[in-house]
N, C-alpha and C positions, 0 to 999 in steps of 0.2 A: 483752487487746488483740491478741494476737499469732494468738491463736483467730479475732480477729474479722476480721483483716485475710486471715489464708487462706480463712475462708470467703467475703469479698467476690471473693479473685481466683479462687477456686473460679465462683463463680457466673458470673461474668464470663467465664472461659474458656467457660460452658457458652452464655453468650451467644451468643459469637463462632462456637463451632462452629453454635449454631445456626442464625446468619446468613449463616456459610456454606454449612450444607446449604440453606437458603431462597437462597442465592442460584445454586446448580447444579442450581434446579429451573428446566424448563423453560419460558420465556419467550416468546409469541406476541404480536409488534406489528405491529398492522394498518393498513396505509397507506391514506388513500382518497386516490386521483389521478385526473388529468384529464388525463396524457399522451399523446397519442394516437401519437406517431410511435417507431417502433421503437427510433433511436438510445437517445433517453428511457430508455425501460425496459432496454435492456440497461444504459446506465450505472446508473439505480439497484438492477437487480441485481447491479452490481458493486460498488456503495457498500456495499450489504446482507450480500454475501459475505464482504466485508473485515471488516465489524464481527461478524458470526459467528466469522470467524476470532480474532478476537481473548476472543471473548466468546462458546462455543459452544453455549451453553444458551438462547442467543436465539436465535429463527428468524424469518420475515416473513412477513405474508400480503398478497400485494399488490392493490388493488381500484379496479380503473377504470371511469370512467362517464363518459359524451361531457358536455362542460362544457358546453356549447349544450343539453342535452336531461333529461340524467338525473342529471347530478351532483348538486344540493342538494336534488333531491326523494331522492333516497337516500341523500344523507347525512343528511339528515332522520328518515332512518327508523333507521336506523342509530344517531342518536343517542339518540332514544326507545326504543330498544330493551337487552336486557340486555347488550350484545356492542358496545362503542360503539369506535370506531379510534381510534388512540394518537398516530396522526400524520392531518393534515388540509392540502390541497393549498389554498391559497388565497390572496388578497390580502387580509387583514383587513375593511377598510372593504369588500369587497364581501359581506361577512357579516355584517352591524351585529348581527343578531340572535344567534350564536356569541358574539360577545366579551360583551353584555351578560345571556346566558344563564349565562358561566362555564364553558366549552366552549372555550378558548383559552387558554395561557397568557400571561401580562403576562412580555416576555422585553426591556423598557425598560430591566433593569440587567445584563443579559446580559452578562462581561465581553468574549467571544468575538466579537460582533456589536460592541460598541462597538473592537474593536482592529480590527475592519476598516477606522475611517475613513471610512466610507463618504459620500455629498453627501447634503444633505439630502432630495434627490427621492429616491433611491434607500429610505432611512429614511419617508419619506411615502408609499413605497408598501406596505410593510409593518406599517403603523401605523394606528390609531384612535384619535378620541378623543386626540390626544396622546402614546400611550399604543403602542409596541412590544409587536404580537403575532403576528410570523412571522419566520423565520430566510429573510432574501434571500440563494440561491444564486448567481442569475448575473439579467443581463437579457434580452429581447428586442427586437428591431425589425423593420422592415419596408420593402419597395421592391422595385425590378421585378429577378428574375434571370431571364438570359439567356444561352443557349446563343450559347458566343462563336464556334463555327466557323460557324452559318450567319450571324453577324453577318459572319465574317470573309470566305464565300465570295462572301457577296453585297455586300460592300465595306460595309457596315454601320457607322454613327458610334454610339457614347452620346453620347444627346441633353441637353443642359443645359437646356436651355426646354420650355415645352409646347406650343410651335409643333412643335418640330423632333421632340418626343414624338406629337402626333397625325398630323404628316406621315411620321414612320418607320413606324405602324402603318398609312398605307395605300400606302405603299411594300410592306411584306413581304404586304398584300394582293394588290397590281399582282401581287406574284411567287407569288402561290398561295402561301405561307406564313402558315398562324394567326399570328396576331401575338402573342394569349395563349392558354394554358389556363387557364379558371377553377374555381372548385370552389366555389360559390355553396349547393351542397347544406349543406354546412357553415355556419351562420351568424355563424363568425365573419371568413367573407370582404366580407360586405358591410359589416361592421364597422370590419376594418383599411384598407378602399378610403377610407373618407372621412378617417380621421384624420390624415392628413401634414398635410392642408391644417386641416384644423379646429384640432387643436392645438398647429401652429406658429404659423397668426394670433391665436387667442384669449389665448397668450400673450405673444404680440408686445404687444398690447393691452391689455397688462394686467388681462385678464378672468379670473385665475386662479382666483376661485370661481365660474363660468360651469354646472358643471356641480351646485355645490350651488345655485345659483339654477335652475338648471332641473328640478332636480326637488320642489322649493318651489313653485314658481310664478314665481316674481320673475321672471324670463325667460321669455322665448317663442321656438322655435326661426325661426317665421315673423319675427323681429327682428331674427336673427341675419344678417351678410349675409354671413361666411365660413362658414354654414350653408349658405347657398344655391351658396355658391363651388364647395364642399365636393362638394356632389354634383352638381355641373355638371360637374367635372372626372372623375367616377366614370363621367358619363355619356358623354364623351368616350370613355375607355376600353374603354367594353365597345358601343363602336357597333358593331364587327367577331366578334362575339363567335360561337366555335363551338355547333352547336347544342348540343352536353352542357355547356355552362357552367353548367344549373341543376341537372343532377344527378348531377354530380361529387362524389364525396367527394373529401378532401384526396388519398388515396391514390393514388386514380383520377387526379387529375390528374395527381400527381406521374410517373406510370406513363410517359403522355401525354407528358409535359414530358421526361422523362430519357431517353427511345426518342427524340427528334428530330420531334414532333411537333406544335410551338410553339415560335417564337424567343424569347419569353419569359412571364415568371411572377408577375403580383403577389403576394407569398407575404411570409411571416414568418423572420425567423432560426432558427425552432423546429424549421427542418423541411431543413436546412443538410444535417444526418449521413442524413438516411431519402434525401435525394437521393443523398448518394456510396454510401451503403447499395445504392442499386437500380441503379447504377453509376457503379462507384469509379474510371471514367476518363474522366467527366462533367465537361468543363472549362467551370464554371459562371463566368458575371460577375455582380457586382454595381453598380446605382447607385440614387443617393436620386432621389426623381421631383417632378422641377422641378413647382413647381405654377401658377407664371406665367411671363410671357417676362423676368423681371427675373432669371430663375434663380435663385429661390427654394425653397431644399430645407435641411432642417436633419433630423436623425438622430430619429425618435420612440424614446423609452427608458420601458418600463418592467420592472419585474421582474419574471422570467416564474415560474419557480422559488420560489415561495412557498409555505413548510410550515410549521403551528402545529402545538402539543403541547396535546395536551384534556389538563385535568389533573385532569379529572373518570373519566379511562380507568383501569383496572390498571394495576401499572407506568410512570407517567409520567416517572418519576426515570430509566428506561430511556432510555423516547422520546426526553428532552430527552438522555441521552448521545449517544442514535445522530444526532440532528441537528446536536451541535455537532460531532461526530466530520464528519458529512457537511462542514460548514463544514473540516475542517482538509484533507477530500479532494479541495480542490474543482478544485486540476487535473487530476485524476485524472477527476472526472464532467466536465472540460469535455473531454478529449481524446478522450472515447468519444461523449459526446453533442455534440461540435464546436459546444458555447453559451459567448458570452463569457462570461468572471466579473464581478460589478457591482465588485469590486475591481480589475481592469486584468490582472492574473496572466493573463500567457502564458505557451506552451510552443512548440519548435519542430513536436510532433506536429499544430498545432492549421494551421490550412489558414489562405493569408495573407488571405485575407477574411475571419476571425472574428478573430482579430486585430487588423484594420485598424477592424474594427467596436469594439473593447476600445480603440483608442487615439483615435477619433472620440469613442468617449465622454468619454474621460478627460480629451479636453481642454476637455470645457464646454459646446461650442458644438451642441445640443441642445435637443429639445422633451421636455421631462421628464412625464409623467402625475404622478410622484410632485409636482411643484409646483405642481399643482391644489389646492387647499384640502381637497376630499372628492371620491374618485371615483364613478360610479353602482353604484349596491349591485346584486344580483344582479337585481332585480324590475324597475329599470331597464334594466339590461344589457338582457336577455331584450325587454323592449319596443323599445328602442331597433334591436337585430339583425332582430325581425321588421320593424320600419317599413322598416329601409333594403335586405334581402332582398328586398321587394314592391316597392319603388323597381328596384332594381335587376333583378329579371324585365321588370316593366314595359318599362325602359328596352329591355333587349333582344330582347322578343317582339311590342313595338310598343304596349304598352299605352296606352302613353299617358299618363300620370300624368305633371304637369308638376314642377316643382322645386316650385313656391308649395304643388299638393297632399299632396307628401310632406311637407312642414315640416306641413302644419296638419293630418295625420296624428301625427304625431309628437309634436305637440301633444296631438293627442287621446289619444294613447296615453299620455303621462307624465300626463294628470289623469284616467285611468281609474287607473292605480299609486295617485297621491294617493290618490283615492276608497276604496281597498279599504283604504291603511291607514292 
């Protein structure tokens, strides 16, 4: 007996060492992302450093593709190939195809993500099927920022209505000041332009599966009349519009906007740090943008920062460390990439506009994406950005295209989707 029990710890010992020399071999996880603005990437090279540091056998290979263009035709390939990424940048439901391929992991009993507490919307945007399959970092939103000294030198109010929002842009017209810079080249500008107004009345209304009925059929955007609201108020906005509004990239704008070259920005939270980035004594404002004169504005929330773990990759037992680790850094990625947390966690590093954006959430009163029922999957996205991109040149090259043609555009375009699948 005594023979047999040293041989087990024998063998045992030889286990462990082995598992240990297998575990100080080295470790290559490849992120595919869709970050485009520099803050981003510096924080996640500093998430990445940190867990190297802790874990030196591991290293990262970081891989970006413009999410409007190249991202899921290469992740695509990517997956079909022998060399597939260990981590994957995404909102679940906008991949129906990954989760029900097996290319995601099911992270529903997560304890990590369940200790965040988090509201339902926030859990509905990382989610399919019922079914949690992505670690939500922080969230994003959107509204107009502007440069508060030419508001200040030209006695400049923030406007609460959208009288007093179409009358201030042709105020800082009269004053030979751009009123925006836009960056339309990107398409997810024409994207974020409608959605204040779309998805604070669709929920007002009760239409919270608005967006799976539209891409069913069961809806019709020409039906819709906060559709048409939606981009009557777009078109408002870009009446004044400089001639590079269509071939702007985000960066290009930003360039534009942070040199003093527009009093303000319809822009995203995402892109908050690549502003103080390009100058750090840019004293930006923010406000939500009235979409009627009843002063109607509520906070769009969804989660921008969404990562799944393929657990179809090498080392996935890795992947899922480095992500929960990422969840325990998350002040740490919010102070470098200045994104709120979808948990509320500030810091004093964090600038009192991202903050103040962390505590509008927190208290509720919000237009949630996550409380849509199903959001549009990638093949929608992509049609829906081309329709309201070509609205939106129209509007401001004189095209012509009225509100009624974009909707039955739009139309057309989600039953050519249907059609192919």
């Amino acid at each position: 007996m005594k023979k047999l029990l040293s041989l087990l710890l024998a063998v045992a010992m030889l286990l462990s060492l082995t598992s240990l020399a297998f575990a100080e071999d080295e470790i290559t996880i490849t992120v595919f992302h869709y970050m485009a603005q520099d803050a981003k990437q510096a924080g996640l090279d500093a998430i990445e450093a940190s867990y190297s540091e802790l874990h030196p056998n591991v290293k990262f290979k970081n891989v970006y593709y413009n999410q409007g263009t190249d991202y899921f035709p290469q992740l695509s390939t990517a997956l079909s190939s022998g060399e597939q990424p260990n981590v994957i940048m995404g909102n679940p439901g906008l991949y129906p195809d990954l989760v029900e391929e097996g290319y995601v992991m099911d992270l529903t009993d997560n304890e990590m993500i369940k200790a965040m507490n988090l509201p339902a919307g926030d859990l509905g945007d990382v989610s399919a099927n019922g079914r949690i399959y992505g670690f939500p970092i922080d969230f994003k939103t959107w509204g107009i920022f502007y440069n508060t000294k030419i508001f200040a030198d030209n006695g400049l109010e923030v406007p609460t209505t959208l009288t007093q929002l179409n009358e201030l842009q042709d105020k800082l017209t009269a004053l030979k000041i751009d009123p925006y810079v836009h960056s339309f080249n990107d398409a997810v500008y024409g994207d974020i332009e409608w959605r204040n107004t779309f998805w604070t009345r669709a929920l007002a209304a009760g239409d919270n599966d608005i967006f799976e009925r539209l891409m069913s059929g069961d809806a019709k955007w020409v039906d819709l009349p906060y559709a048409a609201e939606a981009l009557n108020n777009i078109a408002l906005r870009v009446k004044n519009a400089r001639p590079d509004a269509m071939s702007n990239t985000q960066d290009m704008a930003l360039e534009v906007f942070c040199s003093g070259g527009a009093a303000m920005r319809y822009d995203g939270s995402w892109n908050i740090g690549s502003m103080l980035n390009k100058k750090p004594e840019f004293e930006i404002g923010y406000f939500l943008v009235p979409i009627d004169d009843a002063g109607s504005a509520k906070l769009n929330v969804q989660v921008d920062q969404s990562f799944m773990v393929n657990p179809q990759a090498d080392h996935a037992d890795v992947a899922l460390d480095f992500m929960e680790f990422w969840l325990s850094q998350g002040v740490a990625w919010s102070e470098i990439s200045q994104m709120p947390l979808n948990t509320g966690v500030v810091s004093d590093k964090l600038l009192p506009m991202v903050r103040t954006l962390a505590e509008i959430k927190k208290s509720g009163d919000i237009a949630h994406y996550g409380n849509f029922t199903k959001p549009f999957t990638s093949a929608y996205t992509t049609a829906l950005r081309t329709e309201l991109t070509s609205y939106v040149e129209s509007c401001i090259t004189g095209g012509g295209m009225t509100v009624e043609q974009a909707l039955a555009n739009l139309d057309n375009a989600f039953a050519d989707v249907r059609a192919l699948n």
